[in-house]
Biopython code that builds the backbone (N, CA, C, O; Angstrom):
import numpy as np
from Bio.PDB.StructureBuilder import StructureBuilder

atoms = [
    (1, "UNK", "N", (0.845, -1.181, 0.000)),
    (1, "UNK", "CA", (0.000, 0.000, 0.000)),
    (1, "UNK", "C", (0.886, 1.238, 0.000)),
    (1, "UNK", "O", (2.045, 1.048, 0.368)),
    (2, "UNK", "N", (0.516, 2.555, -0.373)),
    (2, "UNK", "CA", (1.054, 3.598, -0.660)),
    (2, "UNK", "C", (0.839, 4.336, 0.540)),
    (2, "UNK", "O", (0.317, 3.866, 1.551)),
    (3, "UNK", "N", (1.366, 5.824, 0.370)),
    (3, "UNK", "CA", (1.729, 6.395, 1.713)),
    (3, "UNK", "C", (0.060, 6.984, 1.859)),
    (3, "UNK", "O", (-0.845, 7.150, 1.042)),
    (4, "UNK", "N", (0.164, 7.152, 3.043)),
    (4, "UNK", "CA", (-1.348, 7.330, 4.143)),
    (4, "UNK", "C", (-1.968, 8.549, 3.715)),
    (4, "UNK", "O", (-1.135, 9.426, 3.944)),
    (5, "UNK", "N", (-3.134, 9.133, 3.145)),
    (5, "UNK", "CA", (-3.461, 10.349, 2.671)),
    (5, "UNK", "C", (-3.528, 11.223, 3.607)),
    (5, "UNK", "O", (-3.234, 10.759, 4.709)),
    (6, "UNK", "N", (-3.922, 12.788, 3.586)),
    (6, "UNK", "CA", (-3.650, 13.149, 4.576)),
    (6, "UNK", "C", (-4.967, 13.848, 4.886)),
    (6, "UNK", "O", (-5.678, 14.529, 4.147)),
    (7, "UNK", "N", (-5.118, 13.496, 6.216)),
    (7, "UNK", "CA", (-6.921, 14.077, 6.446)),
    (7, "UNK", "C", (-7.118, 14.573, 7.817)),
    (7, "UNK", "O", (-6.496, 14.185, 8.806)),
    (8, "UNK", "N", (-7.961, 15.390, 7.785)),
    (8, "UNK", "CA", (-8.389, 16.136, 8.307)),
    (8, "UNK", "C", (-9.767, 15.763, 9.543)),
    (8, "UNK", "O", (-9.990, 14.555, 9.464)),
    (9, "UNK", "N", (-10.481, 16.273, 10.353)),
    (9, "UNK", "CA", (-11.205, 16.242, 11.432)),
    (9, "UNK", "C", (-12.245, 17.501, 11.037)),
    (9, "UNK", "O", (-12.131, 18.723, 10.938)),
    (10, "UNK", "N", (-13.360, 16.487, 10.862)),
    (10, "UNK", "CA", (-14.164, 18.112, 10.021)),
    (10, "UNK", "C", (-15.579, 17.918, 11.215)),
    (10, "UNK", "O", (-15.745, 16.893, 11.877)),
    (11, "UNK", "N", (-16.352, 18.961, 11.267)),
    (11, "UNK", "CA", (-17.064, 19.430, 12.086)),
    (11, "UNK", "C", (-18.359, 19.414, 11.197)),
    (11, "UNK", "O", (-18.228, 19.828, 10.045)),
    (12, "UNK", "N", (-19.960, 18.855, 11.727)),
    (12, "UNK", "CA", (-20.463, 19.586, 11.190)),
    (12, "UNK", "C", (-22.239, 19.641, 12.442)),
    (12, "UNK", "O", (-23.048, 18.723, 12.583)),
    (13, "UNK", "N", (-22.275, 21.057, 13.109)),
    (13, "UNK", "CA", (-22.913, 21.023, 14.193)),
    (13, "UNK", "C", (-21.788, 20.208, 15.273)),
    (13, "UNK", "O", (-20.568, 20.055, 15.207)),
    (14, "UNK", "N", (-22.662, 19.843, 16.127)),
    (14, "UNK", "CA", (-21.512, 18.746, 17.519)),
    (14, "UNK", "C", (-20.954, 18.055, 17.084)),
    (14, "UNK", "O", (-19.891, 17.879, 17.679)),
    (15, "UNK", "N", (-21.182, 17.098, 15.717)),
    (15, "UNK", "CA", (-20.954, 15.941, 15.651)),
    (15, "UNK", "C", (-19.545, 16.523, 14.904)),
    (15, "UNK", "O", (-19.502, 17.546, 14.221)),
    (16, "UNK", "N", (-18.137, 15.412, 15.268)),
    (16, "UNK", "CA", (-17.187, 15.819, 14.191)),
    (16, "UNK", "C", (-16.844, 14.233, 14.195)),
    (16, "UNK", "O", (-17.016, 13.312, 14.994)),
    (17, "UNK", "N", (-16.180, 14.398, 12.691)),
    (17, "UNK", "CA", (-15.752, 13.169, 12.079)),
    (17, "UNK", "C", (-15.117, 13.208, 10.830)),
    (17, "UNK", "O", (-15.191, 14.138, 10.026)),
    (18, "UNK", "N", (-14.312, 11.867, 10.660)),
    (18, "UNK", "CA", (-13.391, 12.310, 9.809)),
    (18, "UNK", "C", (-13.453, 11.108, 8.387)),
    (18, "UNK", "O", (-13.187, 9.910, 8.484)),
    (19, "UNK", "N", (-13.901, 11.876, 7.042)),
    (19, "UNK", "CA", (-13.507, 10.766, 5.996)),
    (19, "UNK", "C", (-12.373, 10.489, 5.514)),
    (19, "UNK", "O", (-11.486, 11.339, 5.433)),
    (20, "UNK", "N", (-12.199, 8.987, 5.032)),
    (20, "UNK", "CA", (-11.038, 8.823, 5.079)),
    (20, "UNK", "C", (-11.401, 7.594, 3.719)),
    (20, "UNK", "O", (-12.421, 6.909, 3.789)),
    (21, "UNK", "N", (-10.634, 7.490, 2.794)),
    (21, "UNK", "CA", (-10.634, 6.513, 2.056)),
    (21, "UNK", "C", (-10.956, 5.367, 2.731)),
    (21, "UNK", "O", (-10.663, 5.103, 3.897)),
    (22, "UNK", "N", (-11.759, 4.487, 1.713)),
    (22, "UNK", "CA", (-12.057, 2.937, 2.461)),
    (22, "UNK", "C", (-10.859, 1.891, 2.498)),
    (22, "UNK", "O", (-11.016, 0.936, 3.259)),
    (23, "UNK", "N", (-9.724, 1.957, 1.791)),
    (23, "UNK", "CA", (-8.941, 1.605, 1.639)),
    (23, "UNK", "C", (-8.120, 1.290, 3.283)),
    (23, "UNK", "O", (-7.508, 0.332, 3.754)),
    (24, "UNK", "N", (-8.510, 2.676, 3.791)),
    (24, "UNK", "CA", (-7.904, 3.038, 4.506)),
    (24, "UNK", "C", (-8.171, 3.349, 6.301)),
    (24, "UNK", "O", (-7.587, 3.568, 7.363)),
    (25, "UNK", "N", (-9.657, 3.150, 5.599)),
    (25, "UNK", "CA", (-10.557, 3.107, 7.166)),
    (25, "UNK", "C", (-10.264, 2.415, 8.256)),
    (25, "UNK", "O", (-10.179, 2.977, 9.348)),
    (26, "UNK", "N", (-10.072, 1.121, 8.100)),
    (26, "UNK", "CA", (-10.063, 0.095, 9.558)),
    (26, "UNK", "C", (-8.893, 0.220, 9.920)),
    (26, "UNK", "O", (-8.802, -0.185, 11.079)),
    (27, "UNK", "N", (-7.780, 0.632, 9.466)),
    (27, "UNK", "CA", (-6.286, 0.852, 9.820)),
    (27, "UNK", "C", (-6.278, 2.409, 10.800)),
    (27, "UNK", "O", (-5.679, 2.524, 11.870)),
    (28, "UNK", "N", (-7.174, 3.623, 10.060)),
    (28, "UNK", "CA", (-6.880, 4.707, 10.779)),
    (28, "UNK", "C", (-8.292, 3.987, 12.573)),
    (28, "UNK", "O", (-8.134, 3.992, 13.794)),
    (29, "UNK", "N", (-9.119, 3.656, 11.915)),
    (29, "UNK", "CA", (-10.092, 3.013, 13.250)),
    (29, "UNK", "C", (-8.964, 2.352, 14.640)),
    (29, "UNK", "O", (-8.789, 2.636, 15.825)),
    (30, "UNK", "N", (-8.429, 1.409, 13.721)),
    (30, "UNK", "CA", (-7.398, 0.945, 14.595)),
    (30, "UNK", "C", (-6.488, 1.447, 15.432)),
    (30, "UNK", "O", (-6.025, 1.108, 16.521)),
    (31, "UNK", "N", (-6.297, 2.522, 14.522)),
    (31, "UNK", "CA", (-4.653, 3.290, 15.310)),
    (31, "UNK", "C", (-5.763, 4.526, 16.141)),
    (31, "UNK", "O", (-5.494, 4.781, 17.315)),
    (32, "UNK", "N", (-6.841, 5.164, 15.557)),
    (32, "UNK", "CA", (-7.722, 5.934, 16.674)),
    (32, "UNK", "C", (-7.707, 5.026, 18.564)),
    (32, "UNK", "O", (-7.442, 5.369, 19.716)),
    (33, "UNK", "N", (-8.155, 3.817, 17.865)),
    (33, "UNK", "CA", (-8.671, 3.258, 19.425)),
    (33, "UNK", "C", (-6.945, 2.897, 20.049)),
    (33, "UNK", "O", (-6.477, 3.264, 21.127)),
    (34, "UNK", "N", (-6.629, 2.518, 19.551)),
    (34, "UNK", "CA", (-4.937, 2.966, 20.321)),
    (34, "UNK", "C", (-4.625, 3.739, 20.973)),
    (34, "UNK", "O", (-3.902, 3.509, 21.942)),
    (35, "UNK", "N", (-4.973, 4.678, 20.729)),
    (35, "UNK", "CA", (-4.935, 6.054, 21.135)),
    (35, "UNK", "C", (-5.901, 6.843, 21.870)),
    (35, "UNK", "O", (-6.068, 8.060, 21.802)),
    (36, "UNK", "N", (-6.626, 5.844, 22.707)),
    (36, "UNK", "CA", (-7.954, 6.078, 23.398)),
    (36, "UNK", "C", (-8.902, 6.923, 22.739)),
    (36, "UNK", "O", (-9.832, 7.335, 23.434)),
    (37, "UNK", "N", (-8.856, 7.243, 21.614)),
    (37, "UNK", "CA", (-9.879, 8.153, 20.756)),
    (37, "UNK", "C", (-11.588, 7.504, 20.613)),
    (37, "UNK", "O", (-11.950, 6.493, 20.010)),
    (38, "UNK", "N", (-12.203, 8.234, 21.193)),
    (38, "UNK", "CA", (-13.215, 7.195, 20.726)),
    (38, "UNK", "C", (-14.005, 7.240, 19.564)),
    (38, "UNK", "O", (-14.595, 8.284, 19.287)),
    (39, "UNK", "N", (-14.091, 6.294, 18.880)),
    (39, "UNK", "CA", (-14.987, 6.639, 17.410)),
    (39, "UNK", "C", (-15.390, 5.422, 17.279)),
    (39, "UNK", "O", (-15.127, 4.384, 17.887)),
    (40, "UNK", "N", (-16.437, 5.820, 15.919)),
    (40, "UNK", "CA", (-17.202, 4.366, 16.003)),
    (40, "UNK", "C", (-16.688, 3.758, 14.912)),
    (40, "UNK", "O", (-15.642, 4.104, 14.362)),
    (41, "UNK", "N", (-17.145, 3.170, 14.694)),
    (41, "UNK", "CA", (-16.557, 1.590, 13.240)),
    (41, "UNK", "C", (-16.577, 2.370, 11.933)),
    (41, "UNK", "O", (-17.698, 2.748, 11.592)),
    (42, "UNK", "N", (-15.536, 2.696, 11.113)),
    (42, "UNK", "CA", (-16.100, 3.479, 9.793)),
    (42, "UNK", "C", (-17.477, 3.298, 9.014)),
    (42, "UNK", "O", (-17.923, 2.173, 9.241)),
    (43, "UNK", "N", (-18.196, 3.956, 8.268)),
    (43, "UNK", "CA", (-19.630, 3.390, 7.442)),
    (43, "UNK", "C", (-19.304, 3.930, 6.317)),
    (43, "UNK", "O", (-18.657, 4.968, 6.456)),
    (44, "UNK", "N", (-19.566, 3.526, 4.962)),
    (44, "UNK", "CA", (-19.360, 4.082, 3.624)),
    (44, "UNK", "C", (-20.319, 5.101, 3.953)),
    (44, "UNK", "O", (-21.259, 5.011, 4.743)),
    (45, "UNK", "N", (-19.845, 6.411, 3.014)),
    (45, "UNK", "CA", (-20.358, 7.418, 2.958)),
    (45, "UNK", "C", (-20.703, 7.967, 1.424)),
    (45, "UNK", "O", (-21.577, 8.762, 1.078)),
    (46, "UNK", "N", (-19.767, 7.303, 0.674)),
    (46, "UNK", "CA", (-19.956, 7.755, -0.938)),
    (46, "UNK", "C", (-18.920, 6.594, -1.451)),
    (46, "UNK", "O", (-18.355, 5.822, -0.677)),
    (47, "UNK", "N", (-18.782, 6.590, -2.663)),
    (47, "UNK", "CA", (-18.112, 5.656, -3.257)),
    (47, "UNK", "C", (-16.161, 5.860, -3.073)),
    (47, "UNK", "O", (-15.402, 6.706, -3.547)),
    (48, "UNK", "N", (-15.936, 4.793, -2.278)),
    (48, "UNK", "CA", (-14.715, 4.869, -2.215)),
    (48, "UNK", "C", (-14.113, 5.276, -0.486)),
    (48, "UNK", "O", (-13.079, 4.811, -0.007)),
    (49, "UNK", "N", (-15.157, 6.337, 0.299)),
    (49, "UNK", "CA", (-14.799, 7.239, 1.176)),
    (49, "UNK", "C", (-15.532, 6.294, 2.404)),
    (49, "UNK", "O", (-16.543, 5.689, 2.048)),
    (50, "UNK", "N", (-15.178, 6.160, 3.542)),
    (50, "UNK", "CA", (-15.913, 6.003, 4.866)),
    (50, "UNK", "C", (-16.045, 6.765, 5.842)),
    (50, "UNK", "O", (-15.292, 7.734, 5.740)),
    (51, "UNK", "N", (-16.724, 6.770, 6.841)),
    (51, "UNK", "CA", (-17.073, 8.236, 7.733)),
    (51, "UNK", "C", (-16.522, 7.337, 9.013)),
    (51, "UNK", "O", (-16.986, 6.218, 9.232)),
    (52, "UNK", "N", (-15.326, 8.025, 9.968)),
    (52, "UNK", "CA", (-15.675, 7.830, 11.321)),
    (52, "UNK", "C", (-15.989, 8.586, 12.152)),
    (52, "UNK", "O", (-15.415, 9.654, 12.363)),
    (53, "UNK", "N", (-16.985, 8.141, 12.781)),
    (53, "UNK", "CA", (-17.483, 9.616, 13.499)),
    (53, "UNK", "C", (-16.693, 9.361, 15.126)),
    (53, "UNK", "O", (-16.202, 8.386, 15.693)),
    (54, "UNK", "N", (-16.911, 10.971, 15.507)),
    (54, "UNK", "CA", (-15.672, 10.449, 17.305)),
    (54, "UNK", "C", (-16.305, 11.085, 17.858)),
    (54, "UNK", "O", (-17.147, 11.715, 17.219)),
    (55, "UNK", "N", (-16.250, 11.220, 19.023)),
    (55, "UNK", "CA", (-17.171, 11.225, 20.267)),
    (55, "UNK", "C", (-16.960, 12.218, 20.785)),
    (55, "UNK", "O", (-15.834, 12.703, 20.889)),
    (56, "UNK", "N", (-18.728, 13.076, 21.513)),
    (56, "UNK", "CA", (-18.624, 14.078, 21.307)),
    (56, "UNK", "C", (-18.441, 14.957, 21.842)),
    (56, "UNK", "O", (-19.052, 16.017, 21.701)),
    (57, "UNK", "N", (-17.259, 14.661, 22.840)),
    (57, "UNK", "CA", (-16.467, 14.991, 23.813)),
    (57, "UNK", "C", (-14.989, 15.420, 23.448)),
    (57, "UNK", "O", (-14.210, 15.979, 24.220)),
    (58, "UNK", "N", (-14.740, 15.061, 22.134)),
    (58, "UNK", "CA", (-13.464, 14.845, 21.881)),
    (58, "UNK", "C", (-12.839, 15.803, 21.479)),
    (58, "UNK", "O", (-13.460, 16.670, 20.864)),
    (59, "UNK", "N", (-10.958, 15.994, 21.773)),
    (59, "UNK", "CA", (-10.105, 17.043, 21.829)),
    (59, "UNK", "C", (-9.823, 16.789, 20.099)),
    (59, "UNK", "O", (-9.381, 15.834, 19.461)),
    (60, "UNK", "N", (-10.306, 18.115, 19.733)),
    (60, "UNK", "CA", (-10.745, 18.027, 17.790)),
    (60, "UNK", "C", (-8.902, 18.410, 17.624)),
    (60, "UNK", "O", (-8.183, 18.064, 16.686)),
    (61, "UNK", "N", (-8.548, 19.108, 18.694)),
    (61, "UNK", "CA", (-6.788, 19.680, 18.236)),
    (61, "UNK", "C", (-5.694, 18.174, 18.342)),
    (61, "UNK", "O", (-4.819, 17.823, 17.550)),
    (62, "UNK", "N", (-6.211, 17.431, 19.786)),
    (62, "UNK", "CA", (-5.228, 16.350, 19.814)),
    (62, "UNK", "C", (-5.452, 15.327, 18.689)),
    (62, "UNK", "O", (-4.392, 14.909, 18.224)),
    (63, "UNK", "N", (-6.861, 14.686, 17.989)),
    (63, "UNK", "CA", (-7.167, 14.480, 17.486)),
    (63, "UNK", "C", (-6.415, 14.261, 15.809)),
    (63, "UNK", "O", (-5.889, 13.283, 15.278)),
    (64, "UNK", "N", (-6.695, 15.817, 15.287)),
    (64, "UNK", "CA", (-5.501, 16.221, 14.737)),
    (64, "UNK", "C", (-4.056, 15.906, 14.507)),
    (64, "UNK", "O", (-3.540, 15.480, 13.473)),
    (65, "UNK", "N", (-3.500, 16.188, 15.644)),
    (65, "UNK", "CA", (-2.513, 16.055, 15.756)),
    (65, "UNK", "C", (-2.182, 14.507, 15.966)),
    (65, "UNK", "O", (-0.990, 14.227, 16.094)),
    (66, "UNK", "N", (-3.124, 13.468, 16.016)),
    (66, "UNK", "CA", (-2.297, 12.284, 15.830)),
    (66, "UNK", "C", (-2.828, 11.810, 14.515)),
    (66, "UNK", "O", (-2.375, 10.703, 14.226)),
    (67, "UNK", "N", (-3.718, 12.349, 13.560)),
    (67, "UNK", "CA", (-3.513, 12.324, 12.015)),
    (67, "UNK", "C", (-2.725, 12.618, 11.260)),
    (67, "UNK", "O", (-2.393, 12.004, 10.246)),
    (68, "UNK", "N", (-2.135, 14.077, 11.865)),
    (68, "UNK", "CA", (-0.788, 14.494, 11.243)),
    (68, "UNK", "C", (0.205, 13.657, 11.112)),
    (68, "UNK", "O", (1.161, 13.650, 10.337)),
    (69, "UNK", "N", (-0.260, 12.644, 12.317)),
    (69, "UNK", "CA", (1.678, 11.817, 12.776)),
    (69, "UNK", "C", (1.164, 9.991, 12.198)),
    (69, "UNK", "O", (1.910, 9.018, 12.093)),
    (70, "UNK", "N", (0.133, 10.045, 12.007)),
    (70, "UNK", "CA", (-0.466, 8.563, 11.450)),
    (70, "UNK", "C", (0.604, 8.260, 10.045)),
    (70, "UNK", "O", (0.846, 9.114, 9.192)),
    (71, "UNK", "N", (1.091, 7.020, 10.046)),
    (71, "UNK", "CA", (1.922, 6.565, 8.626)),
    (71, "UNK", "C", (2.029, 5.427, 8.591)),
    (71, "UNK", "O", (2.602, 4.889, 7.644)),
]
sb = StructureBuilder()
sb.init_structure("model")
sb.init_model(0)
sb.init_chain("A")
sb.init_seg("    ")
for serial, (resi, resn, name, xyz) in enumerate(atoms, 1):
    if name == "N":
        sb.init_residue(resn, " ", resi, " ")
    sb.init_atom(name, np.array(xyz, "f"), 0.0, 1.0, " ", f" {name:<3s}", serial, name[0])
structure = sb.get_structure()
């Protein structure tokens, strides 16, 4: 597999969550719950893309910042 795309933590109302290629979903799911993040199981959202949504409590900056460092 090729290098990890790079994504973002998007907001929309309370709820924030982040799409992420399907390719690529259960790997970033994985490394989230590692990281005590809580989110739920990715769900297709459009062709190709999955949604994880995170909980709605969650630090949207630390968050971030361990997407930045995901590879």
């Amino acid at each position: 597999m090729g290098p990890k795309p790079k994504l973002q933590v998007s907001t929309a109302g309370k709820r924030h969550y982040i799409s992420v290629p399907a390719d690529n979903a259960q790997d970033l799911h994985r490394y989230l719950r590692d990281h005590r993040v809580q989110s739920s199981p990715p769900e297709p959202v459009s062709t190709g893309f999955d949604s994880i949504e995170l909980g709605a409590k969650i630090d949207v900056t630390a968050v971030q910042d361990l997407l930045d460092n995901w590879n």
